[in-house]
MILOKE-304518 format. One record per atom (N, C-alpha, C): residue in three letters; atom name; x negated, y, z. Coordinates in steps of 0.001 Angstrom, whole numbers. Atoms other than C-alpha are relative to their C-alpha. Example, Ala and Ser with C-alpha at 12.3 -4.5 7.8 and 13.67 -1.06 7.14 Angstrom:
BEGIN
 filum fipa    east   north      up
   ALA    N    -890   -1190       0
   ALA   CA  -12300   -4500    7800
   ALA    C    -900    1200       0
   SER    N     820   -1190     -60
   SER   CA  -13670   -1060    7140
   SER    C     770    1090     730
END
This chain:
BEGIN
 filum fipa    east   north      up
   UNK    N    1257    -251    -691
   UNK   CA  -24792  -29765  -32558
   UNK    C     247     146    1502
   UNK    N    -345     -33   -1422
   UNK   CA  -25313  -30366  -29101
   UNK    C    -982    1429     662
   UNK    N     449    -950     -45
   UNK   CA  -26181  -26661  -27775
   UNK    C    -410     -49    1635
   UNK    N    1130    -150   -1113
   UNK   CA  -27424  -27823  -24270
   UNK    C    -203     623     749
   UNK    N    -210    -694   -1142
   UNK   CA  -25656  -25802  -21602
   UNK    C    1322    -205     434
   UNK    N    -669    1243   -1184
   UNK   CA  -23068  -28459  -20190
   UNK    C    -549     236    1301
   UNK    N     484    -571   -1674
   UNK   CA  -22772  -27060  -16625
   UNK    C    -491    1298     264
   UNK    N     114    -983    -242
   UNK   CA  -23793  -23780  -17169
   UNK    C     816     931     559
   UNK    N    -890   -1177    -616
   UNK   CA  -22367  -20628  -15592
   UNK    C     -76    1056    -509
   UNK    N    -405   -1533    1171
   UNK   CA  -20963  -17473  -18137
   UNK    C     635     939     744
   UNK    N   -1054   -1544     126
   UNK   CA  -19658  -14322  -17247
   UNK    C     134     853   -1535
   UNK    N    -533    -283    1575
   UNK   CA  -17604  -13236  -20339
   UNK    C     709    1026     245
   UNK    N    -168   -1516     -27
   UNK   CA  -16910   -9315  -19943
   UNK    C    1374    -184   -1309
   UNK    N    -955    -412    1029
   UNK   CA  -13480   -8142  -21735
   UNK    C     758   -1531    -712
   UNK    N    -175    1443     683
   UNK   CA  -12476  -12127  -22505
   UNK    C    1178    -525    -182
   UNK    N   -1152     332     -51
   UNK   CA   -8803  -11954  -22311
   UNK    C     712    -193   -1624
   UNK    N    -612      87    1231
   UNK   CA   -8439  -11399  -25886
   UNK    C   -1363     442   -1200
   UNK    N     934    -563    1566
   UNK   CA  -10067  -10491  -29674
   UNK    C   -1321    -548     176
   UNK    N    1351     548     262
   UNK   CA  -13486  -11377  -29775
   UNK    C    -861    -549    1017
   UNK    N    -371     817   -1252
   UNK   CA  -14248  -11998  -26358
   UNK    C     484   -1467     722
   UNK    N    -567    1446    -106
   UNK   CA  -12033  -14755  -25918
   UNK    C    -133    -942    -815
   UNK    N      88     768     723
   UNK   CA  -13227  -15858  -28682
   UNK    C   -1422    -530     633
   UNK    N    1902     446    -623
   UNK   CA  -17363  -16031  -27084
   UNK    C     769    -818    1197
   UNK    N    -813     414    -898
   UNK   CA  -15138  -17545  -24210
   UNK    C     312   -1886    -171
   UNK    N      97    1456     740
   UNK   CA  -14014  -20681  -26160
   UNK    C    -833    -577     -67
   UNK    N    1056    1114    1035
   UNK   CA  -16830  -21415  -27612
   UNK    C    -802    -527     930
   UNK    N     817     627   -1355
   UNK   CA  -18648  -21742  -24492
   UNK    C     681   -1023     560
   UNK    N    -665     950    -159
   UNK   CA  -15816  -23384  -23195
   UNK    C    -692   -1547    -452
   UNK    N     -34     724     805
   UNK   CA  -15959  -25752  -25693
   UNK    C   -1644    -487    -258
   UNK    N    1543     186    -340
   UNK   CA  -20171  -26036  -24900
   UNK    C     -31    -524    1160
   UNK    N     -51     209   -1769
   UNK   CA  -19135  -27388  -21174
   UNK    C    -303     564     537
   UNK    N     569    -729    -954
   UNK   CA  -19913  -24360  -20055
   UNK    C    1347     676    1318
   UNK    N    -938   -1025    -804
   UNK   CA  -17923  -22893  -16600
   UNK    C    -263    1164    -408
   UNK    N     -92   -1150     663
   UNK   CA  -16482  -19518  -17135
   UNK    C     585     705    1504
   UNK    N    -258    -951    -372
   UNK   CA  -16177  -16487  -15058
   UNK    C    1273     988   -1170
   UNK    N    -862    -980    1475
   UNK   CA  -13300  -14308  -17357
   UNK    C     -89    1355     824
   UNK    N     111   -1049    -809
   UNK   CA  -13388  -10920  -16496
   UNK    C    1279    1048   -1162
   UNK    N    -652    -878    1287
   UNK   CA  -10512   -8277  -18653
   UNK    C     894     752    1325
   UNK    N   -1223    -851    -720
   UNK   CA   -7946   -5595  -17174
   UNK    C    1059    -397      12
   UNK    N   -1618     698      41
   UNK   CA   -4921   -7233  -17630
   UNK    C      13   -1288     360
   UNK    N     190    1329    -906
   UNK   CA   -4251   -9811  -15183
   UNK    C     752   -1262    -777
   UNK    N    -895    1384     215
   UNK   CA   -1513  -11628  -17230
   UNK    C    -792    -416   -1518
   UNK    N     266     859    1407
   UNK   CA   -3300  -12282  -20482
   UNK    C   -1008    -789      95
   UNK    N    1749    1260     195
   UNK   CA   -6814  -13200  -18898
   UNK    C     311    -995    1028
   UNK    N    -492    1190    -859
   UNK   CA   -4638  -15740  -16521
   UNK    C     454    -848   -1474
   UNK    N     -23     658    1293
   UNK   CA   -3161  -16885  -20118
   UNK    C   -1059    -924    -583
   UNK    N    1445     181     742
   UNK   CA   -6527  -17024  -21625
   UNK    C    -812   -1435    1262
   UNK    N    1075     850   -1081
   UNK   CA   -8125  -18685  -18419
   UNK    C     833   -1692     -46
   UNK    N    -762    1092      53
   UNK   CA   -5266  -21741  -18394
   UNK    C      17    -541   -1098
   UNK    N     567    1082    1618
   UNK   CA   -5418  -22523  -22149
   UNK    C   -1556    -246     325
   UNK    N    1896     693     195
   UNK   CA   -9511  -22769  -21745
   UNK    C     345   -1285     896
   UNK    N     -53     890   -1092
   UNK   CA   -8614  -24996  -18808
   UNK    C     400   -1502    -189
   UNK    N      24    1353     202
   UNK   CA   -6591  -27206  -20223
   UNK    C     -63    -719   -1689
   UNK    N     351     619    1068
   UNK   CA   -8279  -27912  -23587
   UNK    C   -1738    -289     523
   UNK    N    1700     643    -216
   UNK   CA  -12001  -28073  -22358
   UNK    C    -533    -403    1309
   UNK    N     431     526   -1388
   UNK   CA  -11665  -29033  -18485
   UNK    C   -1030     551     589
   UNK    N    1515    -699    -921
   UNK   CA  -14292  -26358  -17108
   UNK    C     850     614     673
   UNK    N    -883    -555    -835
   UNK   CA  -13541  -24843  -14251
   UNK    C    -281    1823    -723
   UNK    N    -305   -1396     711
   UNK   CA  -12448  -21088  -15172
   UNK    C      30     764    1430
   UNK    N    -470   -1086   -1174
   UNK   CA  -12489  -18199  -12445
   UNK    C     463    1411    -985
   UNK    N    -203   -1035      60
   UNK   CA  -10891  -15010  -12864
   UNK    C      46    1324     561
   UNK    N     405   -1618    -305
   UNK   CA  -11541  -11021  -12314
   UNK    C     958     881    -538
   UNK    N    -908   -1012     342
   UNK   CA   -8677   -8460  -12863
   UNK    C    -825    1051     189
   UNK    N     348   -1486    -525
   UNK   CA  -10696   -5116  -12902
   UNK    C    -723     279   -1103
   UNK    N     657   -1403     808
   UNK   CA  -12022   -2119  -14781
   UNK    C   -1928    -621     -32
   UNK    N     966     180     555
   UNK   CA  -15802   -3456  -16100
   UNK    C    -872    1175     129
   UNK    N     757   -1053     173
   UNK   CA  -16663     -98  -16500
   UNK    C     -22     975    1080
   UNK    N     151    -969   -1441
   UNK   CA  -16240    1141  -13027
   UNK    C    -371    -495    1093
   UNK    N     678     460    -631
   UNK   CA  -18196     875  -10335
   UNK    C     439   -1405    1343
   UNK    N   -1392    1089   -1393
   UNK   CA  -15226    -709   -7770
   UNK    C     178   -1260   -1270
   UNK    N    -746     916    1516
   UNK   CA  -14232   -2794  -11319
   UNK    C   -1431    -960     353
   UNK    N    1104     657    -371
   UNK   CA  -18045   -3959  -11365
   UNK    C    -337   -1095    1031
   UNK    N     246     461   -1638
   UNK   CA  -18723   -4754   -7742
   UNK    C     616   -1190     313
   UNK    N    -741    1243    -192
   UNK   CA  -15903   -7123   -7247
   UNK    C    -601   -1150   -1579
   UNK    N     211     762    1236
   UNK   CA  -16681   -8983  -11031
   UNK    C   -1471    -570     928
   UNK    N    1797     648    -633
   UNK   CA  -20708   -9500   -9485
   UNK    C     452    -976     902
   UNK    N       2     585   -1412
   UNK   CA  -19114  -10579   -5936
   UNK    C     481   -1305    -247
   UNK    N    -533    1569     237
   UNK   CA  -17097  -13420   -7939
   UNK    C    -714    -864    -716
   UNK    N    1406    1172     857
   UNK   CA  -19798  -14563  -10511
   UNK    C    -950    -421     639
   UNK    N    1115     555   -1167
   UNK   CA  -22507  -14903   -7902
   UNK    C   -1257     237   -1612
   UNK    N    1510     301    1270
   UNK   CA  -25787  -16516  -10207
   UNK    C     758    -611    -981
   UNK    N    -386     595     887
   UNK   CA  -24671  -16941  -13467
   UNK    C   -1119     -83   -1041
   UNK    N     924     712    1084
   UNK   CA  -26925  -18591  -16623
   UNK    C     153    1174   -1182
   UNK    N     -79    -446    1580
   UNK   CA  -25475  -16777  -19097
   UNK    C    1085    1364     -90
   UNK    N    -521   -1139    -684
   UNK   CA  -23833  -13026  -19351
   UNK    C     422     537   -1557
   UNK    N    -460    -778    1485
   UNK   CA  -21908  -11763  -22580
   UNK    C     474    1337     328
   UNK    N    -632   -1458    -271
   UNK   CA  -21332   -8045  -22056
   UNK    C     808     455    -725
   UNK    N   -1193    -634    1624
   UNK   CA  -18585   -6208  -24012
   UNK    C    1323     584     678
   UNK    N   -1056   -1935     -60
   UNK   CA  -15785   -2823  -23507
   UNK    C     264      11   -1028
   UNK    N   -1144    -517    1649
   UNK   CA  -13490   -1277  -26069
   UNK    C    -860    1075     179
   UNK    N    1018   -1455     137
   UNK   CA  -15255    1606  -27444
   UNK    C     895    1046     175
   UNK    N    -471   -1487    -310
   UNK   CA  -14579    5336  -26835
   UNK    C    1144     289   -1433
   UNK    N    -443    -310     943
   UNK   CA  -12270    7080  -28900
   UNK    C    -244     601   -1410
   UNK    N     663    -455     818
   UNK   CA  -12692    7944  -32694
   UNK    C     411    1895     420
   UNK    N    -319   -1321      10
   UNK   CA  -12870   11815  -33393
   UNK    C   -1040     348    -823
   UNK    N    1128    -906    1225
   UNK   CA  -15318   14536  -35584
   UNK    C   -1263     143    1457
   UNK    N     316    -209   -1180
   UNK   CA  -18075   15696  -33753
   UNK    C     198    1673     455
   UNK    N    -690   -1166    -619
   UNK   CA  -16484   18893  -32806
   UNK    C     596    -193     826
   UNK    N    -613     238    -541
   UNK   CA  -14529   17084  -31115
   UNK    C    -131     -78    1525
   UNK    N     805     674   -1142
   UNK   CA  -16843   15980  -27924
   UNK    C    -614     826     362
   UNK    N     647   -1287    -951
   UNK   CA  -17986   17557  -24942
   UNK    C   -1090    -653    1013
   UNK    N    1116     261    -695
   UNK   CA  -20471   16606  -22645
   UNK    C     506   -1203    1259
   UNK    N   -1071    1038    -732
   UNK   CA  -17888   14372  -20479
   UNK    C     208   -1186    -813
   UNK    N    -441    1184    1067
   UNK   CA  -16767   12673  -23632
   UNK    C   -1461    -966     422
   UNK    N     797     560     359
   UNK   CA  -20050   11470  -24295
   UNK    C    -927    -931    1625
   UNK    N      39     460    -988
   UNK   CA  -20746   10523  -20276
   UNK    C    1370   -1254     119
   UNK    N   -1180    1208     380
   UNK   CA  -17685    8437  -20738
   UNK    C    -688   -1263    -325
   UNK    N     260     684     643
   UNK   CA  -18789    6784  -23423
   UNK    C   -1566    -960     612
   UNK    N    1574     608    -326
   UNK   CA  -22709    6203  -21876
   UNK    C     291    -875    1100
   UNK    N     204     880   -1349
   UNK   CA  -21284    4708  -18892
   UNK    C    1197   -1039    -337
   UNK    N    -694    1210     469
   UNK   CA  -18635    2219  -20908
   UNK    C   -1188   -1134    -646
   UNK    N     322     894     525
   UNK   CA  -20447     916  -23302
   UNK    C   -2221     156    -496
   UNK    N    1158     -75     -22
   UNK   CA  -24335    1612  -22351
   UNK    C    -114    -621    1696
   UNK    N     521    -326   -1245
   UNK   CA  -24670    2168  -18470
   UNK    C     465   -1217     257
   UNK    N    -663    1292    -913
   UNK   CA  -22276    -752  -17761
   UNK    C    -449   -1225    -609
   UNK    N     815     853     408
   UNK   CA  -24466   -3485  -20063
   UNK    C   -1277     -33    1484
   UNK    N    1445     -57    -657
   UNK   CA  -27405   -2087  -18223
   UNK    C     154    -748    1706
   UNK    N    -167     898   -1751
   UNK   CA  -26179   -2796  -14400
   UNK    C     470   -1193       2
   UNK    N     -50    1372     312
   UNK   CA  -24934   -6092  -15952
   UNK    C   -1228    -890     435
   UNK    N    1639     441    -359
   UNK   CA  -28193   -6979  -16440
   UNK    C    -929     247     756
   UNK    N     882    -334   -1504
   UNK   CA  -29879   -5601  -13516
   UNK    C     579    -822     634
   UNK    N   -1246     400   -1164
   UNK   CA  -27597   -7009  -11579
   UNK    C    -311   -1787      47
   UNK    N      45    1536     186
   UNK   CA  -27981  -10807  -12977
   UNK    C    -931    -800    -256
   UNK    N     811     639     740
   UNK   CA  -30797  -11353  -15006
   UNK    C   -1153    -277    1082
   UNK    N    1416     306    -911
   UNK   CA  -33452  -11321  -11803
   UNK    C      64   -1352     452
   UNK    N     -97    1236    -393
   UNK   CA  -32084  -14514  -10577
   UNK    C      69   -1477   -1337
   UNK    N     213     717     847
   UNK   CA  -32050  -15827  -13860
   UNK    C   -1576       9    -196
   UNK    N    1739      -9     267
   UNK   CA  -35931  -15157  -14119
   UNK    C    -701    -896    1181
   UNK    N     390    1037    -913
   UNK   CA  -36217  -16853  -10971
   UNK    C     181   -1405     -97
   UNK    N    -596    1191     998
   UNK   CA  -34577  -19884  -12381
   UNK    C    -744    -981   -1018
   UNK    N     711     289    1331
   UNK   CA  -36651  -19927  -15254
   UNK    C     999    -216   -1823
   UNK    N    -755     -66    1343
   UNK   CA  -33527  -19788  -17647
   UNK    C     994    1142     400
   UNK    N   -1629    -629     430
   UNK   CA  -30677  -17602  -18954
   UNK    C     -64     729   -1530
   UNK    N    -435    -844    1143
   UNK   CA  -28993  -15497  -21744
   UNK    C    1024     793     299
   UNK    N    -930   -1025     -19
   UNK   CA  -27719  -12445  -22226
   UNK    C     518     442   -1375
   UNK    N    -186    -657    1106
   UNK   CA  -25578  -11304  -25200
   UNK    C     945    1006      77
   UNK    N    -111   -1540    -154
   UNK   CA  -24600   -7826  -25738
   UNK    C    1399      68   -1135
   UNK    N    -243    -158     883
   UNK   CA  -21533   -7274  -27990
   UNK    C     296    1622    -373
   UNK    N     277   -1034     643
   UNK   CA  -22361   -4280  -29800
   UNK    C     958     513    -770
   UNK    N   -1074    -513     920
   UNK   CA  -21217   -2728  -33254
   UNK    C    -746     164    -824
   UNK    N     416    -640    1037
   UNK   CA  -22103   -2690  -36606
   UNK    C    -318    1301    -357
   UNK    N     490   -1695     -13
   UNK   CA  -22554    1180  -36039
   UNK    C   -1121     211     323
   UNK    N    1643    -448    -970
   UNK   CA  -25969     780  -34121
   UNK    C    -874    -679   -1974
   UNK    N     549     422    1304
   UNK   CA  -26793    -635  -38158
   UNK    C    -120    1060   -1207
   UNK    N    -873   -1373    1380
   UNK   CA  -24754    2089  -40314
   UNK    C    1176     610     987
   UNK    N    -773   -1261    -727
   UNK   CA  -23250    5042  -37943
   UNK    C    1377    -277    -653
   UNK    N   -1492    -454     423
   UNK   CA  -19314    5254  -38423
   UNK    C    -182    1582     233
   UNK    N    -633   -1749    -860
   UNK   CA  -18479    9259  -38605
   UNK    C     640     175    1301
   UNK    N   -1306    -624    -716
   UNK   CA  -15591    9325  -36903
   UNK    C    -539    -998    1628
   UNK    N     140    1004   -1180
   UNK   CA  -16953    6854  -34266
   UNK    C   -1378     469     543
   UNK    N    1822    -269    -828
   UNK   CA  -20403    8809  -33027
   UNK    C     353     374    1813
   UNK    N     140     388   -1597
   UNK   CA  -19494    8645  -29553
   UNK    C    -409   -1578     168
   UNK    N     146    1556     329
   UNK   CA  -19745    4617  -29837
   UNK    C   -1381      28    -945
   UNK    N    1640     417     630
   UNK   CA  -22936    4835  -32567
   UNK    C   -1124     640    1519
   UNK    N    1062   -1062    -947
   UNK   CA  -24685    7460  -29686
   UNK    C    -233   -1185    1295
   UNK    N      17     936   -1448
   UNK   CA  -23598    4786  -26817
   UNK    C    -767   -1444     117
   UNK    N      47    1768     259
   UNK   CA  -24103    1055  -28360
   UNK    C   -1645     265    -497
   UNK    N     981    -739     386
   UNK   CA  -27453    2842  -29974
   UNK    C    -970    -145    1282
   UNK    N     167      -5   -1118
   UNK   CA  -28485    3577  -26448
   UNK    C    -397   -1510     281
   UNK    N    -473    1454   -1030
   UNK   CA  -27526     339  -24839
   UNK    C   -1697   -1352   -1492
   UNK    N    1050     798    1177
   UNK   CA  -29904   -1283  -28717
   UNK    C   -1528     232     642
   UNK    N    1559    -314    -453
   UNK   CA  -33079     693  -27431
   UNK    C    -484     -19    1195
   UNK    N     266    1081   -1323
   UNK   CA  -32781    -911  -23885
   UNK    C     -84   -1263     -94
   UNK    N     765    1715    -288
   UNK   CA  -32901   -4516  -24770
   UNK    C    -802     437   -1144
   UNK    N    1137     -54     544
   UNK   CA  -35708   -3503  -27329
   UNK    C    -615    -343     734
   UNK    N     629     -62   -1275
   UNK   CA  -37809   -2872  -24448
   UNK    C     116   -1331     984
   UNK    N    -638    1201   -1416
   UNK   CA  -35888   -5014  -21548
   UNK    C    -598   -1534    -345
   UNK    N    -156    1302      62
   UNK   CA  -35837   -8086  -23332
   UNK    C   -1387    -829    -198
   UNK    N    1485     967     235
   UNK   CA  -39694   -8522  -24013
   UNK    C    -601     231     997
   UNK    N     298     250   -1493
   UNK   CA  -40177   -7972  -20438
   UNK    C     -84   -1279     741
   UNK    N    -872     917    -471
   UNK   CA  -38073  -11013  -19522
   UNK    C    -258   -1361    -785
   UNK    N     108    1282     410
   UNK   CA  -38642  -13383  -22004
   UNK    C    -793    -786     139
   UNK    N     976     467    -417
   UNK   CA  -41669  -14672  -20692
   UNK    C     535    -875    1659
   UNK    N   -1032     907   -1166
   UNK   CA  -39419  -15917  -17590
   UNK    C    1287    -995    -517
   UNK    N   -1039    1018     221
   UNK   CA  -37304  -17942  -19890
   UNK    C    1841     915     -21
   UNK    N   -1453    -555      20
   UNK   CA  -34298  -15595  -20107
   UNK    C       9     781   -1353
   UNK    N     295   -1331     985
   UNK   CA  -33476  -13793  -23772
   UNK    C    1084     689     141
   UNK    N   -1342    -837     175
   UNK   CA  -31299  -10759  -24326
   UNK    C    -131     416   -1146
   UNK    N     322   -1030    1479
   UNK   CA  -30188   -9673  -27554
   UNK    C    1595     376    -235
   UNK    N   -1076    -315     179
   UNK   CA  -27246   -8181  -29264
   UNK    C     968    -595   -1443
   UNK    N    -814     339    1149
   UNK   CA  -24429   -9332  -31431
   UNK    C     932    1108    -686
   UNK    N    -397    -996     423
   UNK   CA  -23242   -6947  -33725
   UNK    C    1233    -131    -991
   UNK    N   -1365     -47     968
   UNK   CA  -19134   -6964  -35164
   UNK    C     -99     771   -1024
   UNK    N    -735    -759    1335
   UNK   CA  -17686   -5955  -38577
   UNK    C     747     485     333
   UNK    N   -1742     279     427
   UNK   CA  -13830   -6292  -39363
   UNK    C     204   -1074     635
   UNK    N    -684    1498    -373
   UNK   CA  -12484   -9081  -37316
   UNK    C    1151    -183     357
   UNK    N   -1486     188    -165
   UNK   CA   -8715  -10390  -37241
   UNK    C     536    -329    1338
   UNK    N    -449     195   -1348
   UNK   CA   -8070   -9825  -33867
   UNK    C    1260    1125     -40
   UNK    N    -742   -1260      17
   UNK   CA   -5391   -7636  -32216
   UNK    C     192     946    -456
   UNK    N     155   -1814     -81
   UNK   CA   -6920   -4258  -31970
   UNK    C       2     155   -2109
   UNK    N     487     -80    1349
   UNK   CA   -7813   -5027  -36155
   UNK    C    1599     264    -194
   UNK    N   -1334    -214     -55
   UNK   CA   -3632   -5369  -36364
   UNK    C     308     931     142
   UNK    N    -859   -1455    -166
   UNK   CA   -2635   -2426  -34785
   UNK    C    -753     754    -988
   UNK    N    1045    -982     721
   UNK   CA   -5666    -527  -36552
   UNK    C    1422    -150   -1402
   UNK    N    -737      32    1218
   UNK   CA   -3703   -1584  -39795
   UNK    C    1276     280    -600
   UNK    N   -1515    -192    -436
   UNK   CA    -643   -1395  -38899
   UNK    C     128    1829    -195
   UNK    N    -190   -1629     203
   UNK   CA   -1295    2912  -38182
   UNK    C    -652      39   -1771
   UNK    N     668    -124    1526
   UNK   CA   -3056    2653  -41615
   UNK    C    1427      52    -679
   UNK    N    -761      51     496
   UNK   CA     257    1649  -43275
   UNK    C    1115    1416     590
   UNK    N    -713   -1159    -269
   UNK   CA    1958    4508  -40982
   UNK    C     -95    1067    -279
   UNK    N     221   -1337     393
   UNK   CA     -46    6902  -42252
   UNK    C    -114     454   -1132
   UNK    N     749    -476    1381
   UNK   CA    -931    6260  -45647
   UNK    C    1714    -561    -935
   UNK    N   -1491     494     403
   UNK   CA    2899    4427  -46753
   UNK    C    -253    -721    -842
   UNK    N    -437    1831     475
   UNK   CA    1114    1352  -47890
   UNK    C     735    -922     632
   UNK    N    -420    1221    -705
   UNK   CA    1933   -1891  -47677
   UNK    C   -1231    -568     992
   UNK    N     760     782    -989
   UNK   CA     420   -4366  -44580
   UNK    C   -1197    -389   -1407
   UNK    N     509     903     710
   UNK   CA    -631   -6114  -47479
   UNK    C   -1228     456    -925
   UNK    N     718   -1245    1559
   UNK   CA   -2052   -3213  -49794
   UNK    C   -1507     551    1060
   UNK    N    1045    -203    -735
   UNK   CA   -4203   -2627  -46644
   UNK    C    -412    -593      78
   UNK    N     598     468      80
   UNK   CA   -5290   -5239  -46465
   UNK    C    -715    -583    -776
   UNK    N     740    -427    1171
   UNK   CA   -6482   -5976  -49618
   UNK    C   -1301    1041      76
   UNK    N    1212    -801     230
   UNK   CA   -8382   -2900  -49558
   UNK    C   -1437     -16     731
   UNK    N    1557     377    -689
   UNK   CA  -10541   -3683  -46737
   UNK    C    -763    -799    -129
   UNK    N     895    1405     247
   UNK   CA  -10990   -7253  -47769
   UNK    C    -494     277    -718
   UNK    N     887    -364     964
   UNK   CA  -12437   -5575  -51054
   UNK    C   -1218     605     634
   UNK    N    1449    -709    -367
   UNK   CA  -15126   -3621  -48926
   UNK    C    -992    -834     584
   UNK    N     193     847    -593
   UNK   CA  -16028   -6803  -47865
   UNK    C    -792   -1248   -1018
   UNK    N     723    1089     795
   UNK   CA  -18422   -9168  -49779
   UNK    C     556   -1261      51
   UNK    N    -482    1326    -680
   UNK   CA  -17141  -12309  -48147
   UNK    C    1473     409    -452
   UNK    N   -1523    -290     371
   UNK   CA  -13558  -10862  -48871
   UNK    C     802    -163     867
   UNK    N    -866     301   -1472
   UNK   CA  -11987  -11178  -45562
   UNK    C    -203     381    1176
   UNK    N     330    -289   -1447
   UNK   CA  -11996  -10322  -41971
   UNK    C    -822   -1386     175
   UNK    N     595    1116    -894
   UNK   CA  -14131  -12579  -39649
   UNK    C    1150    -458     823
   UNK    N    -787     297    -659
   UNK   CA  -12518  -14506  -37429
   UNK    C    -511     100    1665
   UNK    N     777    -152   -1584
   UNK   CA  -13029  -14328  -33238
   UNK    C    -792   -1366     337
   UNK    N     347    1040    -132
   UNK   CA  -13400  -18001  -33780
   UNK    C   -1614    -472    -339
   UNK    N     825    -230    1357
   UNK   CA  -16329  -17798  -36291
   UNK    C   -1473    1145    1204
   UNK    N     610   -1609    -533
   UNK   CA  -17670  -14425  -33898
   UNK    C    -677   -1211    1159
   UNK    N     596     512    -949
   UNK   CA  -17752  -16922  -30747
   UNK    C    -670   -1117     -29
   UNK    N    1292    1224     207
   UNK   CA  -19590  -19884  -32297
   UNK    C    -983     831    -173
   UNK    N    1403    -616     755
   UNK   CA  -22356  -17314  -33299
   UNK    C    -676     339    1372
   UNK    N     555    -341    -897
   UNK   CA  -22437  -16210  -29535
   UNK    C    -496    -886     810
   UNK    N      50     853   -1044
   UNK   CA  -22429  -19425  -27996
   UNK    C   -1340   -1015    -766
   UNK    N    1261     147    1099
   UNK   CA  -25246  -20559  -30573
   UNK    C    -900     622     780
   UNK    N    1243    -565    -681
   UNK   CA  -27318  -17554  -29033
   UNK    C    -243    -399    1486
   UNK    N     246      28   -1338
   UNK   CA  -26682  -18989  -25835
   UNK    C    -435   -1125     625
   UNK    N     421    1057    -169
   UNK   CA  -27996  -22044  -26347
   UNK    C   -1483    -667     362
   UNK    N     838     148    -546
   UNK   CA  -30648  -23919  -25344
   UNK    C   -1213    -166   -1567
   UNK    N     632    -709    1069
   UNK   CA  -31823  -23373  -29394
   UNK    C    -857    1310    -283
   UNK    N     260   -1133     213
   UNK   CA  -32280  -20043  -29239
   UNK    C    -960     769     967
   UNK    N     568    -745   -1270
   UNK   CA  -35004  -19387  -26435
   UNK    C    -965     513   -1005
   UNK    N     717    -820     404
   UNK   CA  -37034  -17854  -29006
   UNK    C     305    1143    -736
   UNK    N    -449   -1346     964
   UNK   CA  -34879  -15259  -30379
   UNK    C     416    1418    1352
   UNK    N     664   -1149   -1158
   UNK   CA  -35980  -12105  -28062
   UNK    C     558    1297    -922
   UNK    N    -564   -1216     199
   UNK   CA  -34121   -8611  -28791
   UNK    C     125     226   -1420
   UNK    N    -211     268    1073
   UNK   CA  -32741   -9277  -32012
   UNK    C    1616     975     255
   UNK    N   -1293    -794    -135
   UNK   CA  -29697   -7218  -33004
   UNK    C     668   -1308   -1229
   UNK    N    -597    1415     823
   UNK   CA  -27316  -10396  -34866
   UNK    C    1065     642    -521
   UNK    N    -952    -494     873
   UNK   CA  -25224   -8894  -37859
   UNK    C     715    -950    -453
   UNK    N    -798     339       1
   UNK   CA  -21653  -10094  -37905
   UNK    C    1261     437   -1115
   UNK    N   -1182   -1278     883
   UNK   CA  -19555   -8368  -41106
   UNK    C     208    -380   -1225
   UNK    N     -13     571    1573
   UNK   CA  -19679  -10595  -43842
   UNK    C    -663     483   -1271
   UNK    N     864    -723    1391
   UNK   CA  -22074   -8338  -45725
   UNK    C     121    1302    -696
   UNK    N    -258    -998     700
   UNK   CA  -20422   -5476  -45700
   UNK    C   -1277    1676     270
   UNK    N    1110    -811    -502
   UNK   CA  -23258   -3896  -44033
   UNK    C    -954     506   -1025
   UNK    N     729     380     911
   UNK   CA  -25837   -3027  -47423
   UNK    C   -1022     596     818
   UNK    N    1413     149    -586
   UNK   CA  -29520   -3448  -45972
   UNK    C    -717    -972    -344
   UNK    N     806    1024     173
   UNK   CA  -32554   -5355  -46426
   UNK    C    -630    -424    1378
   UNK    N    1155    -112   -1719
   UNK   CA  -33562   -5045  -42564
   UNK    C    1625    -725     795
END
């Protein structure tokens, strides 16, 4: 399918690796130019040179903190007007909620809430002027079904859900949608190490862990980033101008809902 944003311009938040780099590709691989934006200069120079030389778009790169205001500032000053804006941070740390103090949870509002929001302030006006763009949000299956141990991240991504409610039926009447894509389990890195302390703590096997999760799993498997960034680059297509503040469940089913 030809998705009909050949020549566009992405900023791809966090894109050096895991799921990210996977919305990254796929655009790529849509002729779209790419802005990369991640903290670690040598993997999203990695990342930026393979896109480069399998799909011939030009690639720019951003070394800095996303979630801070100096980190920000420079990322805007290098994307200029971009078409299309995938937001996305590592979430806060797990813990109980005993755990969290009034900092924690300012943390967390200004990773993975506050810093979507000035994303989109920041970009989407010139996209309304335009008469096109897209924004996709990557979220968390938690804004669906709360994790315990993860309610700093349900309280934040939650947040960040009941701003493009609102936001996005503002906007879509200028030709721009925003909505959110929402992860499972996916076989990236961070899923590795995750598994990896699993076996350190519990004195399974890699294998015995994995198993068990693929059982909680309808589909029976992790997702892949590959799989994650066709779904984003789909929403970012020139298909999808009628899908307006939609939250897009990503988890193979492990989610149980009828909504």
């Amino acid at each position: 399918m030809d998705l009909g944003i050949s020549g566009k311009r992405a900023l791809v938040c966090a894109s050096s690796k895991g799921l990210g780099r996977g919305c990254a590709f796929a655009l790529a691989e849509a002729g779209v130019d790419l802005v990369l934006n991640a903290r670690g200069a040598e993997a999203l120079e990695a990342t930026a040179a393979e896109i480069r030389s399998l799909y011939k778009v030009n690639v720019e790169t951003v070394a800095a903190d996303i979630t801070s205001e100096e980190g920000r500032a420079e990322v805007l000053e290098i994307a200029g007007q971009v078409d299309i804006l995938v937001t996305n941070a590592g979430g806060p740390p797990p813990g109980m909620w005993t755990d969290w103090d009034r900092d924690d949870f300012i943390d967390a509002l200004d990773a993975n809430m506050l810093t979507p929001i000035a994303l989109i302030k920041a970009l989407v006006p010139s996209m309304m002027d335009r008469g096109w763009g897209r924004v996709v949000n990557i979220t968390s299956v938690s804004v669906k079904a709360p994790i315990p141990v993860l309610g700093l991240s349900n309280a934040a991504r939650t947040g960040l859900t009941g701003y493009v409610a609102g936001t996005s039926r503002q906007v879509a009447g200028s030709g721009v949608t925003i909505n959110n894509l929402l992860p499972g389990l996916h076989d990236t890195d961070r899923m590795v190490s995750l598994d990896k302390m699993a076996v350190e703590t519990t004195g399974k096997s890699f294998d015995d862990i994995r198993a068990e999760k693929y059982a909680s799993i309808p589909a029976g498997r992790y997702g892949s980033a590959a799989e994650f960034g066709a779904t984003c680059a789909f929403m970012c297509s020139q298909h999808a101008g009628f899908m307006v503040g939609q939250n897009v469940l990503l988890d193979g089913g492990a989610t149980v809902s009828t909504m």
